[in-house]
VEXKE-552386 format. One record per residue: x, y, z of N, C-alpha, C in turn. Coordinates in steps of 0.1 Angstrom, whole numbers, padded with zeros to 4 digits, always signed. Atoms other than C-alpha are relative to their C-alpha. Layout:
<recs>
XYZXYZXYZ;...
</recs>
This chain:
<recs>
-0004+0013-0006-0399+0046+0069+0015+0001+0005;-0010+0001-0006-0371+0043+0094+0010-0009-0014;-0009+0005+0012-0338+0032+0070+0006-0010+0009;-0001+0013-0008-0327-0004+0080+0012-0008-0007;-0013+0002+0008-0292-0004+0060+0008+0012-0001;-0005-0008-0005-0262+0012+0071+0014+0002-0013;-0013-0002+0003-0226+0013+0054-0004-0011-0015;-0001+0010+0015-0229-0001+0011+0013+0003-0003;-0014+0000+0005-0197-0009-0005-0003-0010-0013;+0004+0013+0014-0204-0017-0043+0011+0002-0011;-0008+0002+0014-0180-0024-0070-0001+0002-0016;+0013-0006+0012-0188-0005-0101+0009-0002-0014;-0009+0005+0009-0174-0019-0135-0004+0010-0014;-0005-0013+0007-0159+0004-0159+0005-0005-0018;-0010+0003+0015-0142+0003-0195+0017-0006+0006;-0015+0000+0000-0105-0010-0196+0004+0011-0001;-0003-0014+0003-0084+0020-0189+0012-0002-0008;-0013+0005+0008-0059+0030-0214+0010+0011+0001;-0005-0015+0002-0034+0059-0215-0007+0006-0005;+0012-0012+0008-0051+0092-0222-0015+0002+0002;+0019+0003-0006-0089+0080-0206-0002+0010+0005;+0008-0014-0009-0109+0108-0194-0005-0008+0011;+0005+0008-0012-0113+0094-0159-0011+0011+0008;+0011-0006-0009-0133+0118-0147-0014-0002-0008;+0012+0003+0007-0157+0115-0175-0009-0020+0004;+0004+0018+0001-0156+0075-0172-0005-0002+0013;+0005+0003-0011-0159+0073-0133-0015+0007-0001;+0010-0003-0004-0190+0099-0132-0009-0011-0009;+0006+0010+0004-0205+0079-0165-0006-0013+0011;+0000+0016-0007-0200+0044-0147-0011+0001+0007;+0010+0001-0008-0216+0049-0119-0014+0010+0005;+0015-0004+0008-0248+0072-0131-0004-0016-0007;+0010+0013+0007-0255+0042-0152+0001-0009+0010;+0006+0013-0011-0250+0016-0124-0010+0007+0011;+0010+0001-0007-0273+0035-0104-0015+0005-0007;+0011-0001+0002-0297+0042-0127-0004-0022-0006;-0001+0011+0003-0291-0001-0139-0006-0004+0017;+0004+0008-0011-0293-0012-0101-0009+0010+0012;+0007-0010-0007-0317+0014-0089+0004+0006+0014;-0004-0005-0014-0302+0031-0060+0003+0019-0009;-0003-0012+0005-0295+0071-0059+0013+0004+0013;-0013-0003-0006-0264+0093-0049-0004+0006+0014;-0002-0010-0013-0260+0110-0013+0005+0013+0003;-0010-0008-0006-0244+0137+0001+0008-0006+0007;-0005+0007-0005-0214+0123+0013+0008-0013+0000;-0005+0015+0011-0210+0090-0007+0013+0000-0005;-0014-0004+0002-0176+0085-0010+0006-0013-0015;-0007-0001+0013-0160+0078-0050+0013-0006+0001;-0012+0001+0001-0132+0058-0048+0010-0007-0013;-0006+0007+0010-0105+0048-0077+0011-0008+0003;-0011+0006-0002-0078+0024-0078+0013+0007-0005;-0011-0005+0004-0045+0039-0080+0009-0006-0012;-0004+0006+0014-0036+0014-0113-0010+0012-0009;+0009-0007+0010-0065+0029-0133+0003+0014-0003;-0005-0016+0002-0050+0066-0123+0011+0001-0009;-0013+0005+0000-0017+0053-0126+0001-0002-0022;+0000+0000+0019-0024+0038-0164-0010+0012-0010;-0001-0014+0011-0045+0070-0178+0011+0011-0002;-0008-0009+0000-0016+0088-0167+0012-0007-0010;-0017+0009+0011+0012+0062-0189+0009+0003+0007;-0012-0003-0007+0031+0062-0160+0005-0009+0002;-0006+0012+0003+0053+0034-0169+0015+0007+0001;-0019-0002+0002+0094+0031-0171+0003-0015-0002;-0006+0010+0000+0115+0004-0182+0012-0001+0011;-0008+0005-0017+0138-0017-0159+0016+0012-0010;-0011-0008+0009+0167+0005-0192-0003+0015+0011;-0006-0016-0004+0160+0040-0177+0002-0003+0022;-0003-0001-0015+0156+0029-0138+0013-0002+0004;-0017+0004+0002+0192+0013-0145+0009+0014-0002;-0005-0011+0008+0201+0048-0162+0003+0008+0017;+0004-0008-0014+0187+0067-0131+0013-0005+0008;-0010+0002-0008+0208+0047-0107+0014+0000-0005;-0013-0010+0005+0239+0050-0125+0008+0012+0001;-0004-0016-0006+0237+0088-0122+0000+0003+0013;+0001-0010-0010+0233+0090-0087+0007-0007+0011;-0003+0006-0012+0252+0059-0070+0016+0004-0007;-0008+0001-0002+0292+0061-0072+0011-0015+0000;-0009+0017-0001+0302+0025-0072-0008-0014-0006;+0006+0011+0008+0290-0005-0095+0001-0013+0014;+0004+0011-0015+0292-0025-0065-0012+0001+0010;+0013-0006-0008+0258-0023-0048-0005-0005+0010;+0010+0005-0005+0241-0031-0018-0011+0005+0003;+0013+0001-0001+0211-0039-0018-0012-0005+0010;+0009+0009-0010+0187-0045+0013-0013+0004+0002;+0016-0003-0003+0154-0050+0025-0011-0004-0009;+0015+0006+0013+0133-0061-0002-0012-0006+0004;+0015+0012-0007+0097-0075+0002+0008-0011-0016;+0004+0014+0007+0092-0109-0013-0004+0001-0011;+0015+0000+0009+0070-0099-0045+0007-0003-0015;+0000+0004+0018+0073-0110-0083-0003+0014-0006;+0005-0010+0002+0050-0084-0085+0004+0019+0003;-0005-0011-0006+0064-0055-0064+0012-0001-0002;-0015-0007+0003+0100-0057-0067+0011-0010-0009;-0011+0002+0016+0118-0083-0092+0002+0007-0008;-0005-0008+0011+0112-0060-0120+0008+0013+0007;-0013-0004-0007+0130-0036-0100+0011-0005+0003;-0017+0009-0005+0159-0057-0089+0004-0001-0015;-0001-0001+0010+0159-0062-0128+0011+0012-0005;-0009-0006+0002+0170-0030-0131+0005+0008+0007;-0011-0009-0010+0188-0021-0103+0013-0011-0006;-0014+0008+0003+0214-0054-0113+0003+0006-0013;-0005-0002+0014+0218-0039-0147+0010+0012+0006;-0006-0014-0009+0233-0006-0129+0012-0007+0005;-0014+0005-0009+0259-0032-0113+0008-0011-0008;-0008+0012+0004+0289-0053-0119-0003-0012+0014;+0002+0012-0007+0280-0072-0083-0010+0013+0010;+0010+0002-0007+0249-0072-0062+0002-0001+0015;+0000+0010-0014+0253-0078-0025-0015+0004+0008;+0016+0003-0005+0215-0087-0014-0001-0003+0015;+0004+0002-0019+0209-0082+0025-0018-0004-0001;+0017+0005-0002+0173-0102+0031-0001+0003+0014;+0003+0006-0017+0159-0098+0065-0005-0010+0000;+0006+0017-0007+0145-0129+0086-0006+0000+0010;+0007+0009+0008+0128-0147+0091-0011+0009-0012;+0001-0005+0009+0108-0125+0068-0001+0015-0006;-0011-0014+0001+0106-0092+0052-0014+0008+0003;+0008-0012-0008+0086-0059+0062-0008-0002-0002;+0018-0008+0000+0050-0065+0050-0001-0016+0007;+0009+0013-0008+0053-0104+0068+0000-0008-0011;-0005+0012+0008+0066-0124+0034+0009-0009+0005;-0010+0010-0010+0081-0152+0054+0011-0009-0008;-0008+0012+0007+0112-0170+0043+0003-0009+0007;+0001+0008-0005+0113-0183+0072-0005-0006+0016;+0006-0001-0010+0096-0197+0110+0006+0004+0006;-0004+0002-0012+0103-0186+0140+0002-0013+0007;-0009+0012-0004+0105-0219+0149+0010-0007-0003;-0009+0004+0006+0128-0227+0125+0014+0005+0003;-0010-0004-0007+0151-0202+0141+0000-0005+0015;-0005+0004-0013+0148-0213+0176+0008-0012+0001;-0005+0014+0000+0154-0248+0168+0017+0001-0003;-0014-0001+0006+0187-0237+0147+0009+0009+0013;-0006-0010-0011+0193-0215+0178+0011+0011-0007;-0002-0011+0003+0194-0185+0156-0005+0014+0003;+0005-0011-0003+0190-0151+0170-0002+0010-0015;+0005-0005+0013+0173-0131+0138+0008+0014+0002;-0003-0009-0005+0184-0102+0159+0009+0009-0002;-0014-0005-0001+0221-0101+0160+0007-0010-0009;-0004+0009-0001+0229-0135+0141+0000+0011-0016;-0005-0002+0015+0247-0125+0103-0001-0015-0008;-0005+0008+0010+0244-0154+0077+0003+0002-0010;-0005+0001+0009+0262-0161+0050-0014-0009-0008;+0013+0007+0010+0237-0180+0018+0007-0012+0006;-0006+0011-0004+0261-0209+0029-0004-0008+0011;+0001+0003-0013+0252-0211+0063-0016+0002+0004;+0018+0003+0005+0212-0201+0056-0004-0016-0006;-0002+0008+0006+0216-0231+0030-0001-0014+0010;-0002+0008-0010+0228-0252+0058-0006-0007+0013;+0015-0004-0011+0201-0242+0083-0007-0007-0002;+0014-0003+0005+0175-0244+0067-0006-0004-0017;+0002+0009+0013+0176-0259+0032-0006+0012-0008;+0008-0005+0007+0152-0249+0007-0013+0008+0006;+0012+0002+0004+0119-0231+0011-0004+0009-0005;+0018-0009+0012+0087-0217-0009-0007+0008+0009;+0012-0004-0001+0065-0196-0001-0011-0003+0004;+0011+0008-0005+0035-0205+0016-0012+0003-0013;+0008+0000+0012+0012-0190-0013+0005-0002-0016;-0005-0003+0013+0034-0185-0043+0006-0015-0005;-0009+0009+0007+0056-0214-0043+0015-0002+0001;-0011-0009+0005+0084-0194-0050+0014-0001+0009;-0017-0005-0008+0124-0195-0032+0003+0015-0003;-0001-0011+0004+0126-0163-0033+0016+0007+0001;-0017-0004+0001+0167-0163-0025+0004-0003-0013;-0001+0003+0014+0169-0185-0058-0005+0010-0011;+0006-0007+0012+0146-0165-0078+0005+0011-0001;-0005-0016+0001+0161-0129-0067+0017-0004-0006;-0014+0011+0005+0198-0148-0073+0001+0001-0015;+0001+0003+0012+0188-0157-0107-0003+0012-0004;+0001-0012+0010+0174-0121-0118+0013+0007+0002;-0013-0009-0004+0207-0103-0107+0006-0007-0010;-0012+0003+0012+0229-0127-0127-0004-0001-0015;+0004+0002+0011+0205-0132-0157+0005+0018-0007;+0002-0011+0003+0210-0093-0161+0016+0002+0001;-0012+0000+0009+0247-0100-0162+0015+0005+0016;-0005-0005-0015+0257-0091-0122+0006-0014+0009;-0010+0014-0012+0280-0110-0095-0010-0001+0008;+0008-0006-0014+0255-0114-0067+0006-0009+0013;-0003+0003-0016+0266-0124-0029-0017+0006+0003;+0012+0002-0003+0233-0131-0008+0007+0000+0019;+0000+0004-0019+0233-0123+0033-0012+0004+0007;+0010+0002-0010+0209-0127+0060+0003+0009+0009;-0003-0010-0007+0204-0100+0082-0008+0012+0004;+0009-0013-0005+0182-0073+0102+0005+0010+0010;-0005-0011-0005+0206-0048+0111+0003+0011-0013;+0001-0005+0008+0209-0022+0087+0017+0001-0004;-0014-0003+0000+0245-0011+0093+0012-0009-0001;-0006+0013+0005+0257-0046+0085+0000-0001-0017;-0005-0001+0010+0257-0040+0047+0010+0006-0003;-0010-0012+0006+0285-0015+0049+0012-0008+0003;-0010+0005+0002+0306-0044+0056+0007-0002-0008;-0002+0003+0016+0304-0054+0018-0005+0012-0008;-0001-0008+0014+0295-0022-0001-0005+0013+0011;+0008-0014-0005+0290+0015+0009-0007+0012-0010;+0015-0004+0006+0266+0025-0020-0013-0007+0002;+0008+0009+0003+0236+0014-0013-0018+0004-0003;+0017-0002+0003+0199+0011-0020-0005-0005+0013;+0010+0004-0014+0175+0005+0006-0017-0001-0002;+0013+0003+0003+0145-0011-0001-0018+0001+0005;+0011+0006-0010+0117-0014+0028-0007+0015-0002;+0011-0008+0008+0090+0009+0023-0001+0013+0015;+0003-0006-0012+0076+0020+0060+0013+0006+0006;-0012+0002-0009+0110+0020+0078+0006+0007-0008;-0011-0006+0014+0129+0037+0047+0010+0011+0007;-0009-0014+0001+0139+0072+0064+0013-0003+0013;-0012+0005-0012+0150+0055+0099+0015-0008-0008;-0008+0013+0009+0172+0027+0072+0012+0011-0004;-0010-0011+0008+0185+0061+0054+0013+0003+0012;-0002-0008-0010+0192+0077+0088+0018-0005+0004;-0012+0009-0004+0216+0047+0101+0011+0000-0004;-0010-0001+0008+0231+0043+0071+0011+0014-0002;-0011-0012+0004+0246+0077+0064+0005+0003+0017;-0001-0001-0015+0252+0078+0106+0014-0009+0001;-0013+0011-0006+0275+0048+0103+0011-0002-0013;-0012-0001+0009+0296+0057+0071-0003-0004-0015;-0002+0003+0008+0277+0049+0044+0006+0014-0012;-0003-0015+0008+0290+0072+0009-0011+0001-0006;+0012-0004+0010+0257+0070-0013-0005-0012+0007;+0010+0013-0003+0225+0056+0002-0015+0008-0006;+0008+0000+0005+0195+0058-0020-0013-0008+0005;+0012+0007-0003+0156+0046-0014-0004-0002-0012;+0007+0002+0012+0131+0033-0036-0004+0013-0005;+0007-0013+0003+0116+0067-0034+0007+0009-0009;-0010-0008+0009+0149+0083-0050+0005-0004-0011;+0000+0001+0018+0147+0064-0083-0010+0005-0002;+0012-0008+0008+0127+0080-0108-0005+0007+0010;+0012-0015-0007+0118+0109-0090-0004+0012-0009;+0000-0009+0005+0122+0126-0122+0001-0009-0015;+0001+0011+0014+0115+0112-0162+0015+0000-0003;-0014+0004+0010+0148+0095-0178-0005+0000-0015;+0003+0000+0008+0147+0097-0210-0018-0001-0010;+0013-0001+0005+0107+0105-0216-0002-0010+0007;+0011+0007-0004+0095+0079-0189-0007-0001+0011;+0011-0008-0011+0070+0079-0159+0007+0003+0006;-0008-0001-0015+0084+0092-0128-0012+0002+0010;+0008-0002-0012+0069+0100-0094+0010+0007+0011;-0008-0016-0006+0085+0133-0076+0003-0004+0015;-0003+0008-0013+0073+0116-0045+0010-0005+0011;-0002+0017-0005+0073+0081-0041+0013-0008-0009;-0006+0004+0008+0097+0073-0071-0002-0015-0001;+0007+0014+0001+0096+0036-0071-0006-0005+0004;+0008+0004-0011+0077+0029-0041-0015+0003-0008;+0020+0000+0004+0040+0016-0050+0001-0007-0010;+0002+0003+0016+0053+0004-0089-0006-0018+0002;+0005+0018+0005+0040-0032-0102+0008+0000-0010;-0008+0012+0012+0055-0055-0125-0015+0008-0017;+0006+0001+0016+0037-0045-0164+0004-0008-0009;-0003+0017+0009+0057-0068-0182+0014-0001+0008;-0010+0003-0004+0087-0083-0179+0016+0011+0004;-0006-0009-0001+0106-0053-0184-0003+0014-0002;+0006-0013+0000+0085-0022-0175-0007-0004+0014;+0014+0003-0013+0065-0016-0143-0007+0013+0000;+0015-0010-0003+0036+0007-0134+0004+0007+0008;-0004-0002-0011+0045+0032-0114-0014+0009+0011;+0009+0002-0011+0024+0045-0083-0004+0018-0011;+0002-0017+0008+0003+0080-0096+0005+0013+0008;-0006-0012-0004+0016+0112-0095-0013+0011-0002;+0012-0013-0001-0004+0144-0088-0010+0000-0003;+0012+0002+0001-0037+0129-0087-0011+0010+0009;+0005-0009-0001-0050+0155-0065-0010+0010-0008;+0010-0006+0008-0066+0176-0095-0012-0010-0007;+0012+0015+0003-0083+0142-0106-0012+0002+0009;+0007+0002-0012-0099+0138-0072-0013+0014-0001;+0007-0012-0002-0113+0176-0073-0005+0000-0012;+0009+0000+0012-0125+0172-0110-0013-0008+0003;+0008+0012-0006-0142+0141-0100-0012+0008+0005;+0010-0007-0011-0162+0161-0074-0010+0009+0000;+0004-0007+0009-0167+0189-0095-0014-0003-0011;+0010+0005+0012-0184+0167-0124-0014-0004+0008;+0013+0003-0008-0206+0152-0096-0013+0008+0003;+0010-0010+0001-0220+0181-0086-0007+0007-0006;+0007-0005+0011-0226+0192-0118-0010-0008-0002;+0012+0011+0004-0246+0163-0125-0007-0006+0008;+0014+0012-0008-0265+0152-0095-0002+0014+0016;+0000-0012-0006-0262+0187-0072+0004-0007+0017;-0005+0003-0011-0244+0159-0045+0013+0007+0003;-0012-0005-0003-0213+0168-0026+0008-0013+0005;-0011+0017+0001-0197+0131-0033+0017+0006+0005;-0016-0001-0004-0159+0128-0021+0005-0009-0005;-0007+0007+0009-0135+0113-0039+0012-0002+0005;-0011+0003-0008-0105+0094-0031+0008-0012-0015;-0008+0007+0011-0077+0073-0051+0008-0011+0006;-0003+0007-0012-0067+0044-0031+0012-0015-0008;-0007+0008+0005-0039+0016-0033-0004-0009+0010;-0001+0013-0003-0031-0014-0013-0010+0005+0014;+0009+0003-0012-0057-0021+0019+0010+0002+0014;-0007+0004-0013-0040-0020+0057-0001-0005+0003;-0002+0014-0008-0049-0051+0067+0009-0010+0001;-0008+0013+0002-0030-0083+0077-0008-0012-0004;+0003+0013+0006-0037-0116+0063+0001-0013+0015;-0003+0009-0009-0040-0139+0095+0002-0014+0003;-0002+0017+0011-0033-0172+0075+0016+0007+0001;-0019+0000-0001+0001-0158+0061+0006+0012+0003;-0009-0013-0012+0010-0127+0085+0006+0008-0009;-0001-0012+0008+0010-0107+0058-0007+0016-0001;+0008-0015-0004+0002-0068+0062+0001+0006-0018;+0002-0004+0016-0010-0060+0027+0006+0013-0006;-0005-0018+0006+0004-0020+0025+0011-0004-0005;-0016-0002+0006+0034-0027+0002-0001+0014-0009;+0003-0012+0008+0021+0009-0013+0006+0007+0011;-0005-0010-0008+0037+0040+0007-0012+0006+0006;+0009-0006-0007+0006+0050+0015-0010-0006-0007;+0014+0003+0005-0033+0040+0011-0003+0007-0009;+0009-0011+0010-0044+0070-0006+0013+0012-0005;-0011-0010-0001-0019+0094-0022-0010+0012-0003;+0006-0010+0004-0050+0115-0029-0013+0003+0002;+0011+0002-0007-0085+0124-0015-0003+0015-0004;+0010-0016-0004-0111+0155-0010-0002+0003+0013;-0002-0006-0016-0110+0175+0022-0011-0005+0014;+0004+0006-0007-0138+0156+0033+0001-0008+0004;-0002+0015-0007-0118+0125+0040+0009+0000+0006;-0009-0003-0003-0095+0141+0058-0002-0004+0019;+0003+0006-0014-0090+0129+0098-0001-0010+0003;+0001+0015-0006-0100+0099+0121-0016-0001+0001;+0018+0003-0009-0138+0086+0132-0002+0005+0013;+0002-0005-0013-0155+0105+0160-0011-0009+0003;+0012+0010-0003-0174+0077+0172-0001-0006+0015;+0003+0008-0014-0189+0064+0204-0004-0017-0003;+0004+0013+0001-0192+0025+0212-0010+0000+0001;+0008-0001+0001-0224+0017+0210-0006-0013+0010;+0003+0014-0006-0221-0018+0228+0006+0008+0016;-0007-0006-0013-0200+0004+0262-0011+0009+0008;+0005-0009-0004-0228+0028+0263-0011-0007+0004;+0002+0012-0006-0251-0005+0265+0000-0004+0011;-0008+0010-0012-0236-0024+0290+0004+0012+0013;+0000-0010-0009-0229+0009+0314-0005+0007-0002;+0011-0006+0002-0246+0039+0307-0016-0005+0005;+0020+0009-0002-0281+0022+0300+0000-0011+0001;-0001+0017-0005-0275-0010+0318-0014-0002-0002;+0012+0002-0009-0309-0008+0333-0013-0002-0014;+0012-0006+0009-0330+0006+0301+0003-0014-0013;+0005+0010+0008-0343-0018+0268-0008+0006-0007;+0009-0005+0013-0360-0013+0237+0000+0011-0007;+0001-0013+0004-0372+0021+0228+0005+0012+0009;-0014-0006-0011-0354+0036+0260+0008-0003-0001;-0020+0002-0001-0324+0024+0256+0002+0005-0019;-0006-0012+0017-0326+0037+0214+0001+0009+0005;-0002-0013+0002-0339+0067+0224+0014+0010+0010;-0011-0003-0008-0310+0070+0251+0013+0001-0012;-0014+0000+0012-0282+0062+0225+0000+0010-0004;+0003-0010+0010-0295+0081+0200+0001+0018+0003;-0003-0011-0005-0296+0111+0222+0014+0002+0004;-0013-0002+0000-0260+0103+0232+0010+0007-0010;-0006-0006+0011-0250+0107+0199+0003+0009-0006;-0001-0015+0006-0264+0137+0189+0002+0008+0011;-0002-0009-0005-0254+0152+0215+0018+0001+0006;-0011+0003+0003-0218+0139+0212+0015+0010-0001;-0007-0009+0002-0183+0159+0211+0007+0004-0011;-0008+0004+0016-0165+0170+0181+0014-0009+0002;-0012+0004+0002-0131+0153+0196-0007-0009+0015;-0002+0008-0015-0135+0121+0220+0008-0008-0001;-0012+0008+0001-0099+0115+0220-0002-0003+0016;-0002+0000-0012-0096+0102+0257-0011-0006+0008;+0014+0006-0004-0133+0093+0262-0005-0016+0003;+0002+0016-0002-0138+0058+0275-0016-0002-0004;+0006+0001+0011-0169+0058+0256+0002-0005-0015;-0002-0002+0009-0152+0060+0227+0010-0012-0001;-0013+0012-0001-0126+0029+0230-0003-0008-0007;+0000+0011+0011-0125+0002+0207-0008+0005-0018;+0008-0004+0008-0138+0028+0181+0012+0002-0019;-0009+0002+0012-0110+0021+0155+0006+0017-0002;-0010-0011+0005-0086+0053+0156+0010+0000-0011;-0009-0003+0007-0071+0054+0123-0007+0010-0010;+0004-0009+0012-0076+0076+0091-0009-0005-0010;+0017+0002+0007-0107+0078+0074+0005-0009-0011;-0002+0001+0009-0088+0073+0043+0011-0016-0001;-0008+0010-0005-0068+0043+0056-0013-0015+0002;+0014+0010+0001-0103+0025+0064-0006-0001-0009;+0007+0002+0008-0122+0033+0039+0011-0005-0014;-0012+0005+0009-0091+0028+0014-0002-0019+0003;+0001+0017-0002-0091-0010+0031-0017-0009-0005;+0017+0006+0004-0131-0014+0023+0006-0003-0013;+0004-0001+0013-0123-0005-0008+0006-0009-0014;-0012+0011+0004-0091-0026-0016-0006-0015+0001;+0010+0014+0000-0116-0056-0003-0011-0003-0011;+0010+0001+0006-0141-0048-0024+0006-0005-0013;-0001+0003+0013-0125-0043-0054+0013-0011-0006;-0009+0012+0006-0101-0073-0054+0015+0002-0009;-0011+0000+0006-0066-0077-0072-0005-0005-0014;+0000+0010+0011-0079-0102-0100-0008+0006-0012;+0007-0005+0013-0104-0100-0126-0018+0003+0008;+0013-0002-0005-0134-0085-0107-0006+0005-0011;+0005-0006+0007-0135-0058-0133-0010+0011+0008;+0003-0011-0006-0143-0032-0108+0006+0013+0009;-0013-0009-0004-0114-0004-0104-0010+0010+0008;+0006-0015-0009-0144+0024-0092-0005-0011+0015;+0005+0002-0012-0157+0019-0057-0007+0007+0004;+0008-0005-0008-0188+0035-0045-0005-0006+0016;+0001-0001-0012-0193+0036-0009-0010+0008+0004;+0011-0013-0006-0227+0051+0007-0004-0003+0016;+0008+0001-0015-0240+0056+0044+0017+0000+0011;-0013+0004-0003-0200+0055+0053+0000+0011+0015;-0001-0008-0004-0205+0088+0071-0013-0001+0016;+0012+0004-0007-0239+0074+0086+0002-0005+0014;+0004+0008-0015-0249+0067+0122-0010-0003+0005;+0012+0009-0003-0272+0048+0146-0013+0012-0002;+0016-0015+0006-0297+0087+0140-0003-0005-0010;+0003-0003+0010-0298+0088+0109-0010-0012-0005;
</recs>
């Protein structure tokens, strides 16, 4: 019987992971028993994905905000710090700012505006036009923000997020000054160590800075690149990717998951004679079209994959080939037309006007975003991700 279901995306629920978990044993487990529980079987192809927490905590790749403080100490020059760029997050970067202010006698906090790189808004564009502030070129003072523009929250959180970052700097015992601003080379007015926060943009930020005089400029990526006193690091990404764990520890993003991925693949085979692909995935690439937020506050979707999920989609439209091609044809002519297109298809149709609106990004970037949808932030209780027919087309 012809198959009449294309691309599954199921959510497969696991043990709590803890430091020390055999993840390879737990992922193959899991989902053997959810498919022998919800009767389905494996593929060739079926692509295995994990959440980069679950990797992240068998590995006990944690640090307190004490050694991130330590780290920066050793490598900046001046207790006077600026600091710019930051997202918005409770989650992603207070407990860092935590202990980046312990590191300092004063803080000077550059926010960009209206909001910051992943689209946490502090504040409208209309709010600037009205004030007849250019975001551009216009410097404020907190005084003159204050003045602007008053108070506001957050559209989901709540949260003032100038107040709340304000308050962790001094609770941790730091002067802090607060300026508004989307020029990079405008911190060096008030301090020439600095940090630099923004994730995507990070190397261009570096670039400027050391171009226009700064003496020490540091990324997220250059803390913890290496354990302080016995705790995680990431050789990498260093901070970039970490979460909030408690008040004064975060999670940091996994390191050399690579051999994970390939065990993974390994065990499969052993046990079902598929050639499953595996992958380790963080935040989704999507934007939020409510609050114009672009969800990747991770350095990357996937820091880790199997060779089969390597590349872009070679895919033809299927609705172009329709509508031109087989205008004329219907039904079982116009399948069997497709279908012949397909298979007879090129390995690369970069340039193909066939091929247009066929989503050119990385396999691992897309299916990384399934996967981030599927398996939710909250309490799904489903860190694995099986994916089947992903590979599948209108043939098969």
């Amino acid at each position: 019987m012809e198959r009449k279901v294309g691309t599954i995306s199921r959510g497969i629920r696991c043990p709590i992971i803890r430091q020390g978990d055999d993840l390879v044993k737990i992922t193959t487990e899991s989902i053997l028993e959810a498919a022998e529980s919800e009767g389905f079987s494996l593929r060739d192809r079926d692509v295995v994905a994990l959440t980069e927490s679950i990797v992240a905590r068998a590995q006990g790749n944690y640090a307190s905000i004490e050694a991130i403080a330590k780290d920066i100490k050793s490598k900046l020059e001046s207790d006077t710090i600026g600091v710019i760029f930051p997202i918005l997050s409770r989650n992603r970067f207070a407990i860092c700012l935590r202990g980046i202010a312990m590191a300092a006698k004063k803080v000077v906090l550059m926010l960009s505006y209206p909001s910051d790189e992943v689209g946490n808004a502090l504040l409208t564009y209309d709010q600037l036009d009205d004030a007849n502030v250019n975001p551009y070129s216009d410097v404020l003072t907190l005084e003159k923000y204050r003045e602007l523009f008053g108070y506001n929250v957050h559209e989901f959180t709540g949260v003032d997020y100038v107040d709340y970052y304000a308050s962790i700097i001094k609770e941790c015992g730091a002067e802090v000054e607060i300026v508004f601003a989307n020029q990079a080379k405008t911190i060096l007015n008030y301090a020439d160590n600095i940090i630099t926060c923004d994730i995507h943009t990070r190397q261009r930020t570096k670039r400027i800075l050391k171009n226009n005089g700064a003496k020490v400029v540091l990324g997220l990526d250059d803390i913890l690149t290496s354990s302080v006193d016995g705790s995680g690091y990431n050789e990498k990404y260093g901070l970039l990717g970490s979460n909030k764990s408690t008040e004064d520890t975060v999670k940091l993003f996994p390191r050399n998951a690579e051999p994970l991925v390939k065990a993974i693949q390994e065990e499969f085979f052993k046990k079902t004679g598929k050639h499953i692909e595996v992958m380790v995935y963080g935040d989704g690439a999507f934007k939020d079209p409510q609050g114009k937020i672009w969800e990747l506050a991770d350095p990357v979707v996937s820091p880790a994959y199997t060779d089969g999920l390597v590349g872009t989609p070679n895919e033809l439209k299927l609705k172009y080939l329709a509508d031109n091609d087989f205008k004329n044809l219907s039904g079982e002519e116009l399948k069997k037309a497709i279908s012949e297109s397909i298979k007879a298809k090129n390995n690369n149709l970069v340039g193909n006007m066939a091929s247009q609106g066929t989503t050119p990004r990385q396999l691992t970037d897309l299916i990384g975003s399934l996967c981030d949808l599927t398996s939710g932030s909250g309490d799904k209780g489903t860190p694995i991700i099986l994916v089947q027919g992903y590979f599948d087309n209108y043939t098969n």
